[in-house]
N, C-alpha and C positions, 0 to 999 in steps of 0.2 A: 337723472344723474347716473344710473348703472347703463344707459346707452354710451354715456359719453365717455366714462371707465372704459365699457367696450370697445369700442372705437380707438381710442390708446392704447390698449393693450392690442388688439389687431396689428394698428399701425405700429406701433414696436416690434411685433413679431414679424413684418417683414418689411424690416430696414433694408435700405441697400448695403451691402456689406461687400469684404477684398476676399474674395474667393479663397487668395492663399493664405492667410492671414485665419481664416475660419478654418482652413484644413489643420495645419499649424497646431492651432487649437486644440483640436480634437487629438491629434497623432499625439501630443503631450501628457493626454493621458493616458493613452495606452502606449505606453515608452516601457515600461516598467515590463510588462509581458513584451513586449517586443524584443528585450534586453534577455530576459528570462529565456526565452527561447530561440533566442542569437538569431533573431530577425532583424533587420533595416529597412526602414519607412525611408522609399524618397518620394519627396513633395514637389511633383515638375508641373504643376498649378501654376498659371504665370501670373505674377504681381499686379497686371492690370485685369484680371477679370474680375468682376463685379459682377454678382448677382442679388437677385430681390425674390425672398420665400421666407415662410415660416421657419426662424430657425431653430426653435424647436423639435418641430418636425422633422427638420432635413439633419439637425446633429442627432437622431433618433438611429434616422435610417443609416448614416454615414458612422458613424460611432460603430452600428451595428455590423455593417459591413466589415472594417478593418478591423474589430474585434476577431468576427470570425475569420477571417483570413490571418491573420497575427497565430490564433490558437491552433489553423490548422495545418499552420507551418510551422519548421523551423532551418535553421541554418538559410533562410534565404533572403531576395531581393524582395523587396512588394512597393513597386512603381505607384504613383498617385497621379493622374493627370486631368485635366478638364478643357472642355472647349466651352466656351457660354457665350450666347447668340443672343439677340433682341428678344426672343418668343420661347425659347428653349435653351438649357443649360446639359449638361453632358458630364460625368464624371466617370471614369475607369481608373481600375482596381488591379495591376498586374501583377502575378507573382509566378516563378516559375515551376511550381508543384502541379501537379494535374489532378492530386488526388481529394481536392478539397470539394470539390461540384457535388457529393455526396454529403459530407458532413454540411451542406446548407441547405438541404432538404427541410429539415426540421423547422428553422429557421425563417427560410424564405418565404415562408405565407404571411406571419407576422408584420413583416418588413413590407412584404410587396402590399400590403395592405394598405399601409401608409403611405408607399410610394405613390399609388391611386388617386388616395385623397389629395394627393399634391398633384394632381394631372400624371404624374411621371410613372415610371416602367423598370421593373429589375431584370436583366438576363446575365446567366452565367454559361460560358461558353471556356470547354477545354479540350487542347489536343496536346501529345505527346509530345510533340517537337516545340511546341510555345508556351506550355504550361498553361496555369487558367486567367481568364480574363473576367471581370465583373464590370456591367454596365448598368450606372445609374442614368436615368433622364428623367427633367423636372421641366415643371413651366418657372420659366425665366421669367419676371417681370419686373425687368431694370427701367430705368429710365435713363435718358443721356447722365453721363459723368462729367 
């Protein structure tokens, strides 16, 4: 019987799910600090991507991301976008501050830890003229729509 519990709860944890729809979600609750520090979440996740992972897991990583990027900005833009493939999914985190690549030091082993367990990969990348960029990648394991 605790086999078959498992196996439901596995397969629930990774439903296929609307990509945007999950981001959405998440940005809603960190609205409130977003607001707080006269930042703006845009969600340019396109309505038909759909992927398939732990969404537990991935709202862990993803929650944790825009948290810290929401706290270590303010007065700015912070873009949300994804590509998601058959095999691999892709998430970036844009905002035009440079100086945040520091305050996620502390942060990023936690995160990329989990990212691991999900096959996937964290890098942050900043330069002065483009601000800084966060990139998630996961294993994608959608099925046709």
């Amino acid at each position: 019987m605790k086999n078959l519990e498992k196996q439901a709860a596995d397969h629930n944890a990774e439903e296929q799910i609307i990509f945007q729809r999950f981001i959405d979600h998440l940005i809603n609750g960190i609205m409130p600090l977003a607001f707080t520090r006269k930042n703006s979440i845009i969600n340019e996740v396109e309505p038909e991507s759909f992927i398939k992972a732990d969404q537990d897991k991935l709202a862990f990583i993803i929650s944790n991301l825009l948290n810290e990027a929401v706290s270590s900005t303010s007065n700015s833009f912070i873009h949300i976008s994804a590509f998601t493939g058959e095999r691999i999914a892709l998430l970036q985190i844009k905002t035009d501050h440079t100086d945040i690549e520091h305050s996620f030091s502390q942060l990023i082993g936690k995160i990329q830890n989990s990212a691991k367990k999900m096959g996937g990969n964290i890098s942050i990348e900043s330069t002065i003229s483009e601000g800084t960029l966060i990139t998630f990648t996961f294993h994608n394991m959608k099925t046709a729509a």
